[in-house]
N, C-alpha and C positions, 0 to 999 in steps of 0.2 A: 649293417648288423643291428639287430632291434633287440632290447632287452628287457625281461619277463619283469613287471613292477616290482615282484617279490626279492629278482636280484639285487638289484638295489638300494639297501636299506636308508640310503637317506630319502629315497623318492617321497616317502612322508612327511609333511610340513611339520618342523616343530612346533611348541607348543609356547605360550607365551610365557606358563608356566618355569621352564627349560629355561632359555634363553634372552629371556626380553627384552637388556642391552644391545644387542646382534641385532645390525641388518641381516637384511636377507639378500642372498644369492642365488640366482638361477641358473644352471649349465645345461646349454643344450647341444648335445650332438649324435649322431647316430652310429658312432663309433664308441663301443665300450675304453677302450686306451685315452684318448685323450679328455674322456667323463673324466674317468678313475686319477689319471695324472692331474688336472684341475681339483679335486677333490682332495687331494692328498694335500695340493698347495694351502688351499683356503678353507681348511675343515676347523680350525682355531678358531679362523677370523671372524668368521658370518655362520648366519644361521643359513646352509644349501640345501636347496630344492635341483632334483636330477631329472631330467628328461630324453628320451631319447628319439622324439621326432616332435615336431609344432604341435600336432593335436595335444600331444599331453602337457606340453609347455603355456598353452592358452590355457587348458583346463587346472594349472596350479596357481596361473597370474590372477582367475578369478577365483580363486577359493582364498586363495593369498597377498598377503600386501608383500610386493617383490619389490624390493628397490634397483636390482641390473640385474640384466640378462647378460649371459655371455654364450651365441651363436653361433653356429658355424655357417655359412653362405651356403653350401653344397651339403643339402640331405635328399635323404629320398622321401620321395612324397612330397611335403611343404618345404619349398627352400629357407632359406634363413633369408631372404630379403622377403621372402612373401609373409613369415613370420613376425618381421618388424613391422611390416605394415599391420597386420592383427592386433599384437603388443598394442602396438599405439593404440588402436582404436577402443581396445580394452582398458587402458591406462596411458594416456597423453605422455604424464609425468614420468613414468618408466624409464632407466637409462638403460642402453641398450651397445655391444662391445660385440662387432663382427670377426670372425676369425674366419682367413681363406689360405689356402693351400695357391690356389689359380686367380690370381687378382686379375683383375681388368679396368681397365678406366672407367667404363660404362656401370660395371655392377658396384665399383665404389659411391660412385658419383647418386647412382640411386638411391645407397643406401643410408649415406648423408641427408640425400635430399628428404628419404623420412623419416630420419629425426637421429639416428644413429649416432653416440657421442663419439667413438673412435672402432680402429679396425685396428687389426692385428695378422700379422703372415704366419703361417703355420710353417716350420716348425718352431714354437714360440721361447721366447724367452723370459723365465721367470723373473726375473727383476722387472722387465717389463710389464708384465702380465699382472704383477701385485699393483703395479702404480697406474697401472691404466685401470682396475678396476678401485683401485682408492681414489682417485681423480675422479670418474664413478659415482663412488659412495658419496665424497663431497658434495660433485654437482645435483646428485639427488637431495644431498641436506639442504644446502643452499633454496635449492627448488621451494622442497618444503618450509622451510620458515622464512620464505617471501611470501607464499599464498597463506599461509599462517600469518603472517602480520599483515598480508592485504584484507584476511578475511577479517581480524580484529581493527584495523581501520575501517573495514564497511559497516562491522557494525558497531561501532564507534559515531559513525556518521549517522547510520540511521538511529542511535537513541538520542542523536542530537537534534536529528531532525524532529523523531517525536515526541521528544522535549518542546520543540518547538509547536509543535501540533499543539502541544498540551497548555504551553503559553496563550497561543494564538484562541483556541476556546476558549481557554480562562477571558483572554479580555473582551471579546465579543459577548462570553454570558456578566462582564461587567457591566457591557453596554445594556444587556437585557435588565441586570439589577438596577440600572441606571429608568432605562423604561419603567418598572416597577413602580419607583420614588416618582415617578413623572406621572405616571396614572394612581398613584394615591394620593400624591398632592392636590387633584383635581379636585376630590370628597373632603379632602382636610380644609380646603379652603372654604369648602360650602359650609361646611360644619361650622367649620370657625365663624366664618360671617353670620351666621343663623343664632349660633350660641350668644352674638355681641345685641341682636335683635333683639332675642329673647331677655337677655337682661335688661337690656334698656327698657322693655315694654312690661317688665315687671316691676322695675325697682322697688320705689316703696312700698307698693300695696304688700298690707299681708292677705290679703283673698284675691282670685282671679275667678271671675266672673263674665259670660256675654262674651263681647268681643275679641278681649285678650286670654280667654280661656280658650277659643276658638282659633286664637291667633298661635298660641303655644301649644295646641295638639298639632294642628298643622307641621307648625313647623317640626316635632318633635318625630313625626313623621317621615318628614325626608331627612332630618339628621340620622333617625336607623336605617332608612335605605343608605343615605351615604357610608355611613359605620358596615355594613355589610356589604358594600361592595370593595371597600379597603379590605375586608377579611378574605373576600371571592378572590381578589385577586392575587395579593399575599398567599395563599393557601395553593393556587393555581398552580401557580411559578414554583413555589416552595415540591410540590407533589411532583411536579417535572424534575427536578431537582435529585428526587431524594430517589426515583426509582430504577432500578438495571433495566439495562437493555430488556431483557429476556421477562421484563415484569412491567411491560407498558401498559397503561391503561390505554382506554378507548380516547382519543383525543378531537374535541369536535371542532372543523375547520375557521367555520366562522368566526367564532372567538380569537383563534389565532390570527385571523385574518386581520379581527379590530386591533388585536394589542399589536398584529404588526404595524401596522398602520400610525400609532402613535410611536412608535418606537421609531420606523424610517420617518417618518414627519419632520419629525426634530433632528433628524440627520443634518450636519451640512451640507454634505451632499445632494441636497434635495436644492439647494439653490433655486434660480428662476425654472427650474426643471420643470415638468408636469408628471406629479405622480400620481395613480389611482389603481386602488384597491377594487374588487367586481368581488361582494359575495357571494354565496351558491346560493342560485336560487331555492333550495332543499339542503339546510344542513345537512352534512352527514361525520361520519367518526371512523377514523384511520386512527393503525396500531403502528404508534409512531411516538419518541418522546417528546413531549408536546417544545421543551425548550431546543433540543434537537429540529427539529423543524420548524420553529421559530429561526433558527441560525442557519440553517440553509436557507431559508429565502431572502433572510436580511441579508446575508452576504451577493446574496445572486439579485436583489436591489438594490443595492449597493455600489455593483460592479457595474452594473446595468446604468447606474445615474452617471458614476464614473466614466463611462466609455467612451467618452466626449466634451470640449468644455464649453463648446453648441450647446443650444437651448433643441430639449428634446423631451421625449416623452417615456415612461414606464410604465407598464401597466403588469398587475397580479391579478388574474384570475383563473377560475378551475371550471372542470367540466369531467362527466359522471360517462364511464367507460366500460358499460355494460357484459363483454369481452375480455378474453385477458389479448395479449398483447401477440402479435404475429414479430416475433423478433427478426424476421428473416427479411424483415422490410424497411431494416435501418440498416445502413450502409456507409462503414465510417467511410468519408471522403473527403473532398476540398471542404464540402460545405455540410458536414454533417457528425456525430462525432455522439456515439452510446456510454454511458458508463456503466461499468458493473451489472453487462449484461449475463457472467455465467453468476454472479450473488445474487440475481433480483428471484424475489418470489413472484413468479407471475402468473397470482392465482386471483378471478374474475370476481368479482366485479373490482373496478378499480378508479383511484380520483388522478385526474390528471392536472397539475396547478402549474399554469407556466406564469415566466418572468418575460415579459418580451419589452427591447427597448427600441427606441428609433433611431440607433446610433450608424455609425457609419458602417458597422460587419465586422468580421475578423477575418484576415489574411489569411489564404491555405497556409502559408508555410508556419503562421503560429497558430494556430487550432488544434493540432495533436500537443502543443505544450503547456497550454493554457491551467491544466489540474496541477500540472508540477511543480513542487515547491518552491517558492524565491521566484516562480519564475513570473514579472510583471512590465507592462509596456507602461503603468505611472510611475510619477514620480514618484521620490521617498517619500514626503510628504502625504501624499495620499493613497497609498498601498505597500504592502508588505511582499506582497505576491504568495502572500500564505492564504487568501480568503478560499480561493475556489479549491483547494487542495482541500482544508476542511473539509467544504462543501465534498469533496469526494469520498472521504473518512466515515462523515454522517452520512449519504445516501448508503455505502458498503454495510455500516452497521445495522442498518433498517431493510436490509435489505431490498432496496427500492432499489432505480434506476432512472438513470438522468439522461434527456437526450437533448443536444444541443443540435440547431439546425441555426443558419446563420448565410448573408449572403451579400455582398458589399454593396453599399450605399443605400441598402435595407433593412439594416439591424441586426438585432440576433433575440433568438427565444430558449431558452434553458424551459423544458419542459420535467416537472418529478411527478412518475406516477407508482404510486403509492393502492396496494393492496387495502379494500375499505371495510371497518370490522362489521364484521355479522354480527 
């Protein structure tokens, strides 16, 4: 027997309005009597939703947040075990309460197996019937605030992680203020030593004349070249610094190339290592923050010197990629591994600057984990296992794309290519 929607006046979902305490209840069966007897039981308790074949009982579990079903096995049309399996697929977490008149081993057993919390024999008994669906009600709360406190654990975890993201930049752009202090001390020095020159070759005189007139333009000269490159560079770093994402300037490579250079120099890392820098032959200017990509390469020089504690080689250089890029022709694999290929902008012309070392490779089984946070083959002492995670942070944010190719007892090359400004 099928009943007209209108007969049924609960068949409408309440409102939250209504009843907002109330779970809700679903009864499905194709027989008006034992709807209407269910309904009478638990019309107090829960907020009821009535159905009187599967199609309509799917089309209120998605309009609705239902916490149990209460089914009958044997309808016409869609059974009630073909119904739980829908349920579920609709909503996993659903609890779900079979009622049969003709039980069988076989139709229990399946209806358990998807996911079903209990069954009931018809002709039912209400004591029973309240506490199989409060047992029910429970297991669905329960449900709920475990995925409720798993989901506030995860993100719990993750603002610790990007806490830690945010540690882990901060002290790498230390290292970069650290370069800074190391490339103005270069001009402070000169300055200073010129300034001790200059006094001594003036002392008493009070007129300069000839020689030492000649001697103190001179030198007065390269004290304002060095005083202006203290401000160039100061000013540099400082503009990288201070700009958003979305407000980069045009940043020209080879500059970065030199301050990287002084910056990994003075690494420890760099040991008896061989490190070298290749400028472009042709500057050119990526929309890129210039301290942002300073920190991606230092890191992936870094790692690169680190990947061994053999005497080897690094080398940073770029090359001008007049195309944009055929993405269909990287291939994450054993030996191969793109980042942030659906975030890259990959619009032509483009600078490609790889990092490539002479180290020994990276194993397939660790190369899909290598970006992931914490995750390091050094010791504590010389890695965090936060560097190449950055490095992933800052390619996503720039929109760029990172592709590593890599191949044992042959190194590995971290390529970034980077969209070049008009």
């Amino acid at each position: 027997m099928h009943l007209q929607p209108q007969s049924d006046p609960v068949s409408k979902p309440p409102t939250a309005a209504t009843v907002p305490q109330k779970q809700t209840l679903l009864i499905v069966d194709d027989e008006e009597g034992p709807r209407q007897s269910l309904r009478v039981v638990f019309k107090d308790a829960y907020n009821l939703l009535m159905a009187d074949d599967g199609a309509r009982a799917i089309e209120l579990v998605k309009q609705n947040k239902v916490d149990v079903v209460i089914t009958d096995i044997r309808m016409a049309g869609m059974s009630g075990v073909e119904l739980l399996g829908q349920l579920k697929s609709v909503d996993p977490t659903i609890e779900v309460i079979m009622l049969t008149a003709y039980e069988t081993v076989d139709t229990l057993r399946l209806a358990l197996r998807l996911g079903a919390c209990d069954y009931l024999n018809k002709p039912f008994d209400i004591i029973t019937m309240r506490k199989a669906v409060a047992n029910a009600m429970e297991r669905r709360s329960l449900g709920e605030e475990i995925r409720n406190n798993g989901q506030q654990l995860q993100e719990l975890q993750k603002e610790l992680q990007n806490q830690k993201m945010v540690e882990e930049i901060t002290r790498t752009r230390g290292e970069i203020y650290a370069s800074i202090i190391h490339d103005i001390n270069g001009p402070l020095t000169v300055i200073s030593g010129f300034i001790q020159l200059m006094n001594q070759r003036i002392g008493a005189n009070a007129r300069l004349e000839g020689e030492d007139l000649d001697f103190i333009k001179d030198r007065l000269k390269t004290i304002t070249r060095q005083v202006t490159n203290c401000i160039e560079i100061s000013r540099r770093y400082l503009s990288f610094l201070r700009q958003n994402s979305e407000e980069n300037p045009p940043v020209g490579v080879n500059q970065i190339l030199e301050d990287l250079h002084d910056l990994v120099h003075v690494h420890p890392s760099v040991k008896d290592n061989d490190f070298s820098i290749e400028p472009l032959t042709q500057d050119v200017t990526v929309k890129i923050n210039g301290t942002d990509l300073i920190q991606i390469l230092f890191n992936l020089a870094v790692n690169g010197l680190q990947c061994t504690p053999a005497k080897h080689s690094v080398t940073i250089k770029g090359s001008y990629c007049p195309q944009a890029l055929d993405l269909s022709q990287f291939v994450d694999g054993a030996e191969e591994r793109l980042i942030n290929r659906e975030g890259f902008k990959n619009a032509a012309p483009l600078l490609a600057l790889s990092v490539q070392d002479g180290g020994p490779g990276i194993p397939a089984a660790i190369l899909p984990n290598i970006f992931d946070p914490y995750f390091t083959t050094k010791s504590a002492s010389e890695g965090t296992g936060l560097g190449l995670n950055v490095v992933q942070r800052l390619v996503k944010e720039a929109k760029a794309v990172l592709h590593v190719q890599t191949k044992m007892g042959q190194g590995t090359t971290f390529t970034l290519y980077l969209p070049i400004a008009n």
